[in-house]
PDB file with one MODEL, atoms N, CA, C and O in Angstrom:
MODEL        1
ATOM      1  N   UNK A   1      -8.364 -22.539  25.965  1.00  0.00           N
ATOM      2  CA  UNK A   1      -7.726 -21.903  24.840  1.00  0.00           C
ATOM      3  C   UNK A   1      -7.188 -20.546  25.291  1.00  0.00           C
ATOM      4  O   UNK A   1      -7.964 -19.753  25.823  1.00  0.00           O
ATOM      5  N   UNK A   2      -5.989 -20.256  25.120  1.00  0.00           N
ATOM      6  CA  UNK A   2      -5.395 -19.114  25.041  1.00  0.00           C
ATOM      7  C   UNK A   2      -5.880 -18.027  24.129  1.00  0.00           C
ATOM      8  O   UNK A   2      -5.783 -18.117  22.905  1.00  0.00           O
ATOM      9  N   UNK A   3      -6.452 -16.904  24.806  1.00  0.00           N
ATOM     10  CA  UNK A   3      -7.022 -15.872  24.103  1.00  0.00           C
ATOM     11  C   UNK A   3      -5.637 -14.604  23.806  1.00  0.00           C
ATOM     12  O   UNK A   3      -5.318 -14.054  24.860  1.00  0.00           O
ATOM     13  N   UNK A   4      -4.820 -14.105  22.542  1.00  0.00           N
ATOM     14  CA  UNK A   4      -3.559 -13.283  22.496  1.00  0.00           C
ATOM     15  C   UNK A   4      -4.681 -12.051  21.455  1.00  0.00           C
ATOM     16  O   UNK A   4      -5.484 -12.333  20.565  1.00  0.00           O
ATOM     17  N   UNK A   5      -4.339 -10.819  21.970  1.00  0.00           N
ATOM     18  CA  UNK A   5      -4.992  -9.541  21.253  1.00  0.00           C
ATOM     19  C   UNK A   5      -4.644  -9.464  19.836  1.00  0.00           C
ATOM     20  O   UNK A   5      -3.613 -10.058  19.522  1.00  0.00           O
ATOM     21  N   UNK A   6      -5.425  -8.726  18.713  1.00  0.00           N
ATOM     22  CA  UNK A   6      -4.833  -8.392  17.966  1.00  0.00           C
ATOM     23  C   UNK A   6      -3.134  -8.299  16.971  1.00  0.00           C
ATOM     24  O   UNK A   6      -2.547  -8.805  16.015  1.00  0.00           O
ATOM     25  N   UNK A   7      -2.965  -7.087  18.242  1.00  0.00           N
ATOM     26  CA  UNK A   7      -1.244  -6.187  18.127  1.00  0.00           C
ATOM     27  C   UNK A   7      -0.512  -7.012  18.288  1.00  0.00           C
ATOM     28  O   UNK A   7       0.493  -7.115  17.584  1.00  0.00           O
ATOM     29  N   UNK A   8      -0.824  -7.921  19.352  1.00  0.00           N
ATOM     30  CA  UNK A   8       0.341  -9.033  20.053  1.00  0.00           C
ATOM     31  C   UNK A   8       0.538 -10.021  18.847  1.00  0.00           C
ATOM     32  O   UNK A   8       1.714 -10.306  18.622  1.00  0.00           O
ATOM     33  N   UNK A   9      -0.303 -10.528  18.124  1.00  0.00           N
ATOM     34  CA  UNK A   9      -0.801 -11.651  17.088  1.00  0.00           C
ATOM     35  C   UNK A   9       0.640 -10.975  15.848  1.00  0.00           C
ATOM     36  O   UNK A   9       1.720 -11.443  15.486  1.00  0.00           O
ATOM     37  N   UNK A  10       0.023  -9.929  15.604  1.00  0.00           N
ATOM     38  CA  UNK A  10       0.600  -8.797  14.952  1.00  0.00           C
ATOM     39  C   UNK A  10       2.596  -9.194  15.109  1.00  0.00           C
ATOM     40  O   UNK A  10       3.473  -9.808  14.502  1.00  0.00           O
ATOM     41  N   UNK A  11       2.457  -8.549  16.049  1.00  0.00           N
ATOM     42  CA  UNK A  11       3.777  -8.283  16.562  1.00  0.00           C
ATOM     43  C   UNK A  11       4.762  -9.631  16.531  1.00  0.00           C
ATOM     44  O   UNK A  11       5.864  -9.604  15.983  1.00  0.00           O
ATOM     45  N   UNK A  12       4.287 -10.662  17.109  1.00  0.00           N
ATOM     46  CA  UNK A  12       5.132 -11.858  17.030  1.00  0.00           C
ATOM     47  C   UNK A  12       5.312 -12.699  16.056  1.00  0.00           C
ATOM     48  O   UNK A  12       6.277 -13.454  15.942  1.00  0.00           O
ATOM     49  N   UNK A  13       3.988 -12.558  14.995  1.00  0.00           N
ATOM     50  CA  UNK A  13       4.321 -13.436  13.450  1.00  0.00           C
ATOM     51  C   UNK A  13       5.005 -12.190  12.837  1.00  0.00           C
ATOM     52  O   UNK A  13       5.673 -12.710  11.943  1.00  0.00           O
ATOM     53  N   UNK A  14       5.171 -11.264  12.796  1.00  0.00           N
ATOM     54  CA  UNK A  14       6.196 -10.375  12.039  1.00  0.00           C
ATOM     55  C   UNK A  14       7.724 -10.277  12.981  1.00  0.00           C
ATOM     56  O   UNK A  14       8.730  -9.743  12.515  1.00  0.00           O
ATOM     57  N   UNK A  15       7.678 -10.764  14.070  1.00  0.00           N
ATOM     58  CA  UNK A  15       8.704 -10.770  14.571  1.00  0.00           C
ATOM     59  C   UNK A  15       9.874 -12.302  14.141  1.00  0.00           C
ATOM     60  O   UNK A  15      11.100 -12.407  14.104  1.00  0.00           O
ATOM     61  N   UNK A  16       9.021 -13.037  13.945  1.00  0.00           N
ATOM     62  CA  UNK A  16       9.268 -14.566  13.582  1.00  0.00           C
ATOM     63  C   UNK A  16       9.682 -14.513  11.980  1.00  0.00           C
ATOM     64  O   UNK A  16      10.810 -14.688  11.518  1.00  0.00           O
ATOM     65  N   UNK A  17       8.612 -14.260  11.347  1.00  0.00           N
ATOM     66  CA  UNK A  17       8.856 -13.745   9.752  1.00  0.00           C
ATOM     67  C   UNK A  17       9.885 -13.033   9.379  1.00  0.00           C
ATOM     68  O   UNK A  17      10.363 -13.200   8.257  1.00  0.00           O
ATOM     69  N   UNK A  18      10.489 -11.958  10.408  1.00  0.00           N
ATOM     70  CA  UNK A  18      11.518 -10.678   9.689  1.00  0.00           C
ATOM     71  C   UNK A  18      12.510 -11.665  10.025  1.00  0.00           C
ATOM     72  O   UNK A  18      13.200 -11.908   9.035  1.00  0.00           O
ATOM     73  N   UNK A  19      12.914 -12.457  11.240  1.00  0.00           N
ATOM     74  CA  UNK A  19      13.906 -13.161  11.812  1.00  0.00           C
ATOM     75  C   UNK A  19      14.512 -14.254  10.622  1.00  0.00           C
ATOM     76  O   UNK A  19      15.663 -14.351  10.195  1.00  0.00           O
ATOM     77  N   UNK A  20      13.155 -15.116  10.221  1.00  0.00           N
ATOM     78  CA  UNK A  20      13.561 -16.065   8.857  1.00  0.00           C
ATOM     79  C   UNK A  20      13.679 -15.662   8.039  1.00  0.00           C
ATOM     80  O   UNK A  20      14.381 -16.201   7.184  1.00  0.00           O
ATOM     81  N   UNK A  21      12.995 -14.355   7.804  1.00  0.00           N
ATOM     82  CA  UNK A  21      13.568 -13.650   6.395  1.00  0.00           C
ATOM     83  C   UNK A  21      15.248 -13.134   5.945  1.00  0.00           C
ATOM     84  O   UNK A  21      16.026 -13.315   5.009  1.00  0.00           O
ATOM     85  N   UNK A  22      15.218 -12.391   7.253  1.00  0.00           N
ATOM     86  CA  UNK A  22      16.698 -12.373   7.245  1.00  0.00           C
ATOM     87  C   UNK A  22      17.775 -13.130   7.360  1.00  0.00           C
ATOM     88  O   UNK A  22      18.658 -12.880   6.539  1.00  0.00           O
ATOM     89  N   UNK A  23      17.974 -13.939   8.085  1.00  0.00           N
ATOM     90  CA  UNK A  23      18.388 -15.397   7.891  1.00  0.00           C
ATOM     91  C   UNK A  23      18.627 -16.170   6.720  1.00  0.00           C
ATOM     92  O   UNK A  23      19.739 -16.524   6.327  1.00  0.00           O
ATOM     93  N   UNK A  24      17.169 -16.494   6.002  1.00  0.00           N
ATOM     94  CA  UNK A  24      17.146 -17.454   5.631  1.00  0.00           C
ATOM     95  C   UNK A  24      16.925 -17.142   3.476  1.00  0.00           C
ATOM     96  O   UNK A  24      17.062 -17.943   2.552  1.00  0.00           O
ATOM     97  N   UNK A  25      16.575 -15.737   3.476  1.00  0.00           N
ATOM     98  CA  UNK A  25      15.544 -15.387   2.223  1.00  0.00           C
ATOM     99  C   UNK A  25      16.205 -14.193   1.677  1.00  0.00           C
ATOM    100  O   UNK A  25      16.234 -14.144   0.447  1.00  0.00           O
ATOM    101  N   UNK A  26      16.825 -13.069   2.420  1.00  0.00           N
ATOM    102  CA  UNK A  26      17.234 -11.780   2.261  1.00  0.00           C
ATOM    103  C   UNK A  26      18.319 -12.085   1.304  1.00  0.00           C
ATOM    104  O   UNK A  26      18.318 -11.592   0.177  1.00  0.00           O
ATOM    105  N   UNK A  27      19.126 -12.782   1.668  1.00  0.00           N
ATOM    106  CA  UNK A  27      20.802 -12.537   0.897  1.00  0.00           C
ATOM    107  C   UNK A  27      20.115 -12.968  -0.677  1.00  0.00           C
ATOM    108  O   UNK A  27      20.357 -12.154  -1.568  1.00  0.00           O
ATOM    109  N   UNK A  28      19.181 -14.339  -1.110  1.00  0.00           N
ATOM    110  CA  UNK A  28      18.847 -14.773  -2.450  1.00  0.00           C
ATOM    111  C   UNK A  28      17.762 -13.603  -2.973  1.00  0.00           C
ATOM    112  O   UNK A  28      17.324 -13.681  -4.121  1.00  0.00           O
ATOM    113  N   UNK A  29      17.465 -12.823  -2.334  1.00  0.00           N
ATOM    114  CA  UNK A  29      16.667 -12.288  -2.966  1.00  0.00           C
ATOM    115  C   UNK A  29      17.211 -10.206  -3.570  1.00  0.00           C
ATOM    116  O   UNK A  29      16.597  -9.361  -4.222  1.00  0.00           O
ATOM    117  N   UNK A  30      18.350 -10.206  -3.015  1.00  0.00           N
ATOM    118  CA  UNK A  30      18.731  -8.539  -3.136  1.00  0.00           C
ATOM    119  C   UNK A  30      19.160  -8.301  -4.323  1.00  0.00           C
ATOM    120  O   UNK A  30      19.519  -7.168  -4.644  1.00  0.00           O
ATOM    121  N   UNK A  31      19.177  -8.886  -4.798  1.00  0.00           N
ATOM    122  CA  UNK A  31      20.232  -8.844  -6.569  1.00  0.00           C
ATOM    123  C   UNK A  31      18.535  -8.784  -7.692  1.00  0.00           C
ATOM    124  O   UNK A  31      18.806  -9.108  -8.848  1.00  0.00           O
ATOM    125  N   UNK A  32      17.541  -8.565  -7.563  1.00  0.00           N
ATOM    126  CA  UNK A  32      15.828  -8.838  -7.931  1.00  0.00           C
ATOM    127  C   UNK A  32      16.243  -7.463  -8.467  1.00  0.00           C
ATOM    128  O   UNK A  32      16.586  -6.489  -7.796  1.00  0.00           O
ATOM    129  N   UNK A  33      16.118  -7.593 -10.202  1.00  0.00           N
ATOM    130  CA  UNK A  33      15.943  -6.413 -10.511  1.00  0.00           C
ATOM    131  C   UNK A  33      14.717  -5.713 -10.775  1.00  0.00           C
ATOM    132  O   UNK A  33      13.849  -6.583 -10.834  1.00  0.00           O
ATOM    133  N   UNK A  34      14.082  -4.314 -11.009  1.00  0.00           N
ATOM    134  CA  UNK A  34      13.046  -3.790 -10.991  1.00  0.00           C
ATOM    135  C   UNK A  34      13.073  -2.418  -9.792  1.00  0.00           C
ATOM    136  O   UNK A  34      14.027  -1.931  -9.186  1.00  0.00           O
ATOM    137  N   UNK A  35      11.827  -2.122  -9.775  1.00  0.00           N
ATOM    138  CA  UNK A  35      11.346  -1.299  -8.455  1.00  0.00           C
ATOM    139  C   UNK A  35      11.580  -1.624  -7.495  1.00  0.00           C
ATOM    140  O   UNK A  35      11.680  -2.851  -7.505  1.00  0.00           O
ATOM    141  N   UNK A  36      11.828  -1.034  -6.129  1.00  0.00           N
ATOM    142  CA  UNK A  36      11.643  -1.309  -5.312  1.00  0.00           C
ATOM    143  C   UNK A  36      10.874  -1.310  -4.659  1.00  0.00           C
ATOM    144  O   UNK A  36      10.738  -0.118  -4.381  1.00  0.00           O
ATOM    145  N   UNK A  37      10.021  -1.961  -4.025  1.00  0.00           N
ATOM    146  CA  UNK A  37       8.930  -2.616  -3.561  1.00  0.00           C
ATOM    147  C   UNK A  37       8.553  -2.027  -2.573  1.00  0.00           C
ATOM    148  O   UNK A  37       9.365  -2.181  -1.660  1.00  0.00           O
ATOM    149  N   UNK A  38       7.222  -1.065  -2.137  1.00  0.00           N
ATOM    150  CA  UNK A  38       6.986  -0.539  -0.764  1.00  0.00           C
ATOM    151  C   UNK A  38       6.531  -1.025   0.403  1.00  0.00           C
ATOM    152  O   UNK A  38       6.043  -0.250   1.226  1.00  0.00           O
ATOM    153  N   UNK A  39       6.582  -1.794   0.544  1.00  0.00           N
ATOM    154  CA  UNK A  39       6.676  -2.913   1.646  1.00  0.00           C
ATOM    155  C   UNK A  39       7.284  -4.295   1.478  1.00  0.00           C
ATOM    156  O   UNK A  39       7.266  -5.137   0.580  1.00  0.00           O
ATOM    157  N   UNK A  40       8.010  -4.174   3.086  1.00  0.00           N
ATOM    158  CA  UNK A  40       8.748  -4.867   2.981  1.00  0.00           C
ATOM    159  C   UNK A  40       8.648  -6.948   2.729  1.00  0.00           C
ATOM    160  O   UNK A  40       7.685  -7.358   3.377  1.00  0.00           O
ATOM    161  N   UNK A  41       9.119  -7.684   2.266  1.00  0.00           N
ATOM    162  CA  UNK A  41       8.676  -9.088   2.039  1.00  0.00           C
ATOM    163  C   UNK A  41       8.001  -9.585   3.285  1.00  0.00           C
ATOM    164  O   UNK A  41       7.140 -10.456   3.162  1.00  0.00           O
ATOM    165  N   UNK A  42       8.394  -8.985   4.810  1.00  0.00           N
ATOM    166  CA  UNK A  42       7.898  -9.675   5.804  1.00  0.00           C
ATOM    167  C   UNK A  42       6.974  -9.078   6.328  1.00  0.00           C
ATOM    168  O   UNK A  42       6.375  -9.728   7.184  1.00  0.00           O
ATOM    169  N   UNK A  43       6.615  -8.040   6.130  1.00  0.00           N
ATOM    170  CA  UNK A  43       5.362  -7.345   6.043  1.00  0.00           C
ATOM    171  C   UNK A  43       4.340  -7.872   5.373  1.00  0.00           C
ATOM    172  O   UNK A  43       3.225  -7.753   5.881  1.00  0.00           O
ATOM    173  N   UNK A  44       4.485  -8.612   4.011  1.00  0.00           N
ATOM    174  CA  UNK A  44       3.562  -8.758   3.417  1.00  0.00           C
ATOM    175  C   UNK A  44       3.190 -10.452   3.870  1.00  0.00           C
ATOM    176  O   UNK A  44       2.132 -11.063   4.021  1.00  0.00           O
ATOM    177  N   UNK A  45       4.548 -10.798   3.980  1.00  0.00           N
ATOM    178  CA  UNK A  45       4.348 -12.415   4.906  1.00  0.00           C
ATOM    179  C   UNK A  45       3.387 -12.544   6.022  1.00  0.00           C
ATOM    180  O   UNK A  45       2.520 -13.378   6.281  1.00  0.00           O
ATOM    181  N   UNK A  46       3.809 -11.442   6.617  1.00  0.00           N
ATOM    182  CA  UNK A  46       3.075 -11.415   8.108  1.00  0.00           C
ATOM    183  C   UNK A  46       1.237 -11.211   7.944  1.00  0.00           C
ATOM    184  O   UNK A  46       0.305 -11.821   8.467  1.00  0.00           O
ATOM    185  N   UNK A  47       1.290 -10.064   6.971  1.00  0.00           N
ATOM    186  CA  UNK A  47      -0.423 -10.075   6.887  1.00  0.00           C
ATOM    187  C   UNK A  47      -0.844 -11.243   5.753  1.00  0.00           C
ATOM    188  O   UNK A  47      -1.953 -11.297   5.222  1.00  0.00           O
ATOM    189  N   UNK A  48      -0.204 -11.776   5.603  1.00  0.00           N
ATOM    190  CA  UNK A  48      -1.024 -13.239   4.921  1.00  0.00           C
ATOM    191  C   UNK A  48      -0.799 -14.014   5.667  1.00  0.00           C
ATOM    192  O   UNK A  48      -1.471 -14.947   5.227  1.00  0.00           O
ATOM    193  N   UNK A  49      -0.183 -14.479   6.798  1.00  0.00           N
ATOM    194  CA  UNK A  49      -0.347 -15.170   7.752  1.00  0.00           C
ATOM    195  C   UNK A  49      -1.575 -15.162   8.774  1.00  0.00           C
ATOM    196  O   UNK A  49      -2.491 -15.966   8.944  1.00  0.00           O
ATOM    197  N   UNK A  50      -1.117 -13.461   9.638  1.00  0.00           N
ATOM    198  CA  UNK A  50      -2.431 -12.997  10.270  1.00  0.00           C
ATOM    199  C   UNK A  50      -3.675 -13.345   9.636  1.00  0.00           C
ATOM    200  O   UNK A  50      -4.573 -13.665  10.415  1.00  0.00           O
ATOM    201  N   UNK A  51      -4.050 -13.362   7.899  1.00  0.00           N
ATOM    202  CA  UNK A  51      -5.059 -13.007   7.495  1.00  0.00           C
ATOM    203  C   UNK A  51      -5.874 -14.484   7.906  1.00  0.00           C
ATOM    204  O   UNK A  51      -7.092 -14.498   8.078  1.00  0.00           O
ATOM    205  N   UNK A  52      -5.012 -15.726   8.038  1.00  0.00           N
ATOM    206  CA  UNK A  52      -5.473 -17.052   8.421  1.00  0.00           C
ATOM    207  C   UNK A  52      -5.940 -16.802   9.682  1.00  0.00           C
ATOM    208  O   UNK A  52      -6.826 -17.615   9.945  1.00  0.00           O
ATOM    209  N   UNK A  53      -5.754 -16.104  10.501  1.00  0.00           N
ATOM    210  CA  UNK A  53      -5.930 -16.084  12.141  1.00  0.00           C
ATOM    211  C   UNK A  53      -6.762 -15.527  12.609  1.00  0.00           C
ATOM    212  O   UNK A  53      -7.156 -15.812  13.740  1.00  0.00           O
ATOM    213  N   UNK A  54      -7.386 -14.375  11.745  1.00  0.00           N
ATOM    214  CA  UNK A  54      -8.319 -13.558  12.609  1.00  0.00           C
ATOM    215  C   UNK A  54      -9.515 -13.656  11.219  1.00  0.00           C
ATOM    216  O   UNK A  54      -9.127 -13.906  10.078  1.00  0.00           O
ATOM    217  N   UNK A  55     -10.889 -13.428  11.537  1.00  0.00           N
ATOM    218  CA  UNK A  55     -11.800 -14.475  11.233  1.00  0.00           C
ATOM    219  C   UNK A  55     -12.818 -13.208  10.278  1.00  0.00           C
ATOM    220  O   UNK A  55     -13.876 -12.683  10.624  1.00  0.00           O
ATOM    221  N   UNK A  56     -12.256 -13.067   9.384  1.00  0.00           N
ATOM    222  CA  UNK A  56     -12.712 -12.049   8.148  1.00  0.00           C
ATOM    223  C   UNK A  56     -13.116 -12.702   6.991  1.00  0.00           C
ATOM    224  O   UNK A  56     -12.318 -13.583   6.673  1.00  0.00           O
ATOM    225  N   UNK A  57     -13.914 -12.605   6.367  1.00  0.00           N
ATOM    226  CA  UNK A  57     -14.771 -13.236   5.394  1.00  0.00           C
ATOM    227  C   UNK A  57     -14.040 -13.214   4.188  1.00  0.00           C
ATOM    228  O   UNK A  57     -14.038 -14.325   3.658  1.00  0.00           O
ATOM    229  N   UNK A  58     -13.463 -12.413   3.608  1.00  0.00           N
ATOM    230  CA  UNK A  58     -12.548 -12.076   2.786  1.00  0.00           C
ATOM    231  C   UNK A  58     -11.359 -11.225   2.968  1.00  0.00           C
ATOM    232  O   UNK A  58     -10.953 -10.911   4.086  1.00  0.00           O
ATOM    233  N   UNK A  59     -10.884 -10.909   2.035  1.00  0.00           N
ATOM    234  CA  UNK A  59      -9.129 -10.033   2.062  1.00  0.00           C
ATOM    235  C   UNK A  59      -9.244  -8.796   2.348  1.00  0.00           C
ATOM    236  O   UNK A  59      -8.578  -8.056   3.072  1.00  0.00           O
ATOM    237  N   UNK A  60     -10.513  -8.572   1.462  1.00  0.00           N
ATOM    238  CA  UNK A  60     -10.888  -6.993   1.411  1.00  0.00           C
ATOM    239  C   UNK A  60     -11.499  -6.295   2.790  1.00  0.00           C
ATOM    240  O   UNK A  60     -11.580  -5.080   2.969  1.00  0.00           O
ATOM    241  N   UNK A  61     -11.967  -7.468   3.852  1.00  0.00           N
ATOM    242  CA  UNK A  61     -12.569  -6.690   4.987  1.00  0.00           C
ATOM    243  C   UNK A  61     -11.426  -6.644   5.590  1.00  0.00           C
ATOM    244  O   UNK A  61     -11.259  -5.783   6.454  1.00  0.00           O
ATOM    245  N   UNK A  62     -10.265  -7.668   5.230  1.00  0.00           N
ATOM    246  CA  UNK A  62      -9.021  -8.283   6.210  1.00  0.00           C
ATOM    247  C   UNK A  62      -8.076  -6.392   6.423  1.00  0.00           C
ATOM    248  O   UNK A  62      -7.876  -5.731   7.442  1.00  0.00           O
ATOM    249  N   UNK A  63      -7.703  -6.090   4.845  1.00  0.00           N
ATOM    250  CA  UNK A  63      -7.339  -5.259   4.497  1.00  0.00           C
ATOM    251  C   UNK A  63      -7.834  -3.859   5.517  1.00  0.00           C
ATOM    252  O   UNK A  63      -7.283  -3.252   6.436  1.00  0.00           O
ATOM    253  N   UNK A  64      -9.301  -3.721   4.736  1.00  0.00           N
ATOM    254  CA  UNK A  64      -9.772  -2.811   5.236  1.00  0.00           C
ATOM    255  C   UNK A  64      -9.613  -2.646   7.405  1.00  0.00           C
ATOM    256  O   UNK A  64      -9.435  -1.629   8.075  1.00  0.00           O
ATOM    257  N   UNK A  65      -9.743  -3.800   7.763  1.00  0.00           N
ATOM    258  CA  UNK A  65      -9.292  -3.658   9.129  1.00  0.00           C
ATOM    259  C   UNK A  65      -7.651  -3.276   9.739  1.00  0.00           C
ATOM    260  O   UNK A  65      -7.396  -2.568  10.713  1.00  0.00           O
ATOM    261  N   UNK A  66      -7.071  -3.696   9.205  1.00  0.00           N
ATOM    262  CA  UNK A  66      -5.848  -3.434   8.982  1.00  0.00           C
ATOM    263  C   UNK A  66      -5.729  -2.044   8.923  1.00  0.00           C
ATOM    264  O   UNK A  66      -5.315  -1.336   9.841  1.00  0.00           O
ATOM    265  N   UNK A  67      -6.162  -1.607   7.641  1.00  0.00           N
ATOM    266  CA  UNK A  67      -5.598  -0.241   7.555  1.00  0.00           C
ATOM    267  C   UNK A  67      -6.945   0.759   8.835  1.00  0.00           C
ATOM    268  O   UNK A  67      -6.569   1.712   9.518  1.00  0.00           O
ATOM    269  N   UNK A  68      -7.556   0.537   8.845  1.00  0.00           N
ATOM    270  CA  UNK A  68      -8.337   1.384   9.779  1.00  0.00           C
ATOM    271  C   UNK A  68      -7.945   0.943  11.142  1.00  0.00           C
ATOM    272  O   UNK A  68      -8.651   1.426  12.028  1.00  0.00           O
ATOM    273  N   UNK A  69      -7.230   0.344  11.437  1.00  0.00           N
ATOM    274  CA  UNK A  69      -6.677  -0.231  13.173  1.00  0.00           C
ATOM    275  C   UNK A  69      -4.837   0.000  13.208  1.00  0.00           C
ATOM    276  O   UNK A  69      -4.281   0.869  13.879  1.00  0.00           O
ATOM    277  N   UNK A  70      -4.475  -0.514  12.753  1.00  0.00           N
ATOM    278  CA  UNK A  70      -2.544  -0.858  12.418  1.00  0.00           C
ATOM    279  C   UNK A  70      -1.884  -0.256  11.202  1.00  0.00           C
ATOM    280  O   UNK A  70      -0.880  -0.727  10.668  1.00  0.00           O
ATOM    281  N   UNK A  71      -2.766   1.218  10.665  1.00  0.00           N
ATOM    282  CA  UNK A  71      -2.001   1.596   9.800  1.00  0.00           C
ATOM    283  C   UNK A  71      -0.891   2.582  10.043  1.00  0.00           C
ATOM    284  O   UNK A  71      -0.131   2.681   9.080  1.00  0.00           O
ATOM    285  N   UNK A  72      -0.702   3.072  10.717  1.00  0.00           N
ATOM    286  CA  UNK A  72       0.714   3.228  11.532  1.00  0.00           C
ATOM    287  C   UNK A  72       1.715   2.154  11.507  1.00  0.00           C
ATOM    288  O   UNK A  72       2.798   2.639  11.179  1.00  0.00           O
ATOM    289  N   UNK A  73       1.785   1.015  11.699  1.00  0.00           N
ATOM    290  CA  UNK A  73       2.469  -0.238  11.701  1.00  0.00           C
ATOM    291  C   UNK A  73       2.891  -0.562  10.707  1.00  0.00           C
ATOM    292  O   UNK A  73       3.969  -1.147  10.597  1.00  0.00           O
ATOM    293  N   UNK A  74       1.777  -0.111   9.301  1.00  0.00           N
ATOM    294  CA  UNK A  74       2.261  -0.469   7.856  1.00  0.00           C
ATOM    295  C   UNK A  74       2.034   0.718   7.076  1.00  0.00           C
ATOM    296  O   UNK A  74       1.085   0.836   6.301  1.00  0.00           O
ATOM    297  N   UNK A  75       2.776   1.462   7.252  1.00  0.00           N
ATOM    298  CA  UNK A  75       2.928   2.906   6.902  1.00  0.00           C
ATOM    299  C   UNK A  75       2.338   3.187   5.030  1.00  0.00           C
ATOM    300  O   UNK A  75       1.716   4.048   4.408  1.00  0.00           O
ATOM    301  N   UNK A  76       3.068   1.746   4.722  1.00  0.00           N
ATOM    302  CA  UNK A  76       3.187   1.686   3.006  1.00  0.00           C
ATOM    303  C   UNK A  76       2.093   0.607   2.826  1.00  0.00           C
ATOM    304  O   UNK A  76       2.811  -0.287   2.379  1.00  0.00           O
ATOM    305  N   UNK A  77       0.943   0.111   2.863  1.00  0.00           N
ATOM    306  CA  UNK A  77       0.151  -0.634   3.195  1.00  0.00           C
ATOM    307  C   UNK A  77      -0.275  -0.729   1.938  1.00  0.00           C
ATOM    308  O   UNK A  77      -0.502   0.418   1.551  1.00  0.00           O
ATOM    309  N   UNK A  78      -0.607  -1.874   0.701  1.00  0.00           N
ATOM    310  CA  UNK A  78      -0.741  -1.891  -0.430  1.00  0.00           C
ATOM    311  C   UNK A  78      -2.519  -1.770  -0.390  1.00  0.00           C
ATOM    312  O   UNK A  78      -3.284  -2.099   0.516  1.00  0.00           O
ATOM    313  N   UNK A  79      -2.839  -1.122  -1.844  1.00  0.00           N
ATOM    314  CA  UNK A  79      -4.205  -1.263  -2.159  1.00  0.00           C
ATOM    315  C   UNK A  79      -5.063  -2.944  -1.930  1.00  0.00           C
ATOM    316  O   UNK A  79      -4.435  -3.952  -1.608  1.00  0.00           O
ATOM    317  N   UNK A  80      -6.118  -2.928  -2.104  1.00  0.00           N
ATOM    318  CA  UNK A  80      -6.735  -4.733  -1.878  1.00  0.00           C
ATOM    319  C   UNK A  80      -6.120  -5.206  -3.287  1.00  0.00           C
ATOM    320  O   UNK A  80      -5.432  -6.206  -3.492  1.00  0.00           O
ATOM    321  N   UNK A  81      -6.477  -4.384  -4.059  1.00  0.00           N
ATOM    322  CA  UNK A  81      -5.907  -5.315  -5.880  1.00  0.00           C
ATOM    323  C   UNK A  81      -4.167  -5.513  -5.604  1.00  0.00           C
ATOM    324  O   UNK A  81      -3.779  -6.678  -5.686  1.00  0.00           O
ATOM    325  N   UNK A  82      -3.190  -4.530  -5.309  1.00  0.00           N
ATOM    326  CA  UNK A  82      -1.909  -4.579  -5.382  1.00  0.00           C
ATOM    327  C   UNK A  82      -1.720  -5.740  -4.022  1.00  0.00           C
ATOM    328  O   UNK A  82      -0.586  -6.205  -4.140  1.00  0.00           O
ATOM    329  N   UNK A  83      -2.173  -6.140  -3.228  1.00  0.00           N
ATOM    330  CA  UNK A  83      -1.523  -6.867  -2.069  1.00  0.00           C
ATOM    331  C   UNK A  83      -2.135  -8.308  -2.727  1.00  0.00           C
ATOM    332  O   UNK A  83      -1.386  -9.282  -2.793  1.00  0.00           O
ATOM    333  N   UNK A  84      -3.517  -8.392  -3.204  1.00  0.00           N
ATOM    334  CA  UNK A  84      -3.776  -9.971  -4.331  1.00  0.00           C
ATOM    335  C   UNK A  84      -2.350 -10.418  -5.341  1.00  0.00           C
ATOM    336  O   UNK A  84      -2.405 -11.395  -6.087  1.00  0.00           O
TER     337      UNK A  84
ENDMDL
END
């Protein structure tokens, strides 16, 4: 089995995600009226993806690792209730 770090895990499902997003999701979705949203759709794609991959009991430890490791990465990083 191929062992890939963290960041790397990180880095390539948000790299994959922003790619289909833009592509495939961006143009149907810009006309969404309301707020604008502080993080971005593939940001939030990406850590519900990751959250399948790395082996946290719940959202809230998922979260909490996140922001205490890669919060630089997600500058705008939602509360545990606002990202549910």
């Amino acid at each position: 089995m191929i062992n890939i770090d963290n960041g790397s895990l990180l880095t390539t499902i948000f790299v994959i995600v922003d790619d289909w997003h833009e592509k495939q999701v961006k143009n149907t979705t810009m006309l969404k009226p309301g707020v604008k949203p502080s993080m971005s759709d593939s940001e939030i794609l990406t850590l519900a993806l990751v959250m399948d991959y790395l082996p946290f009991p719940g959202e809230r430890q998922f979260i909490g690792f996140i922001r205490g490791n890669y919060r630089e990465w997600f500058p705008n990083l939602l509360d545990q209730s606002q990202f549910n």
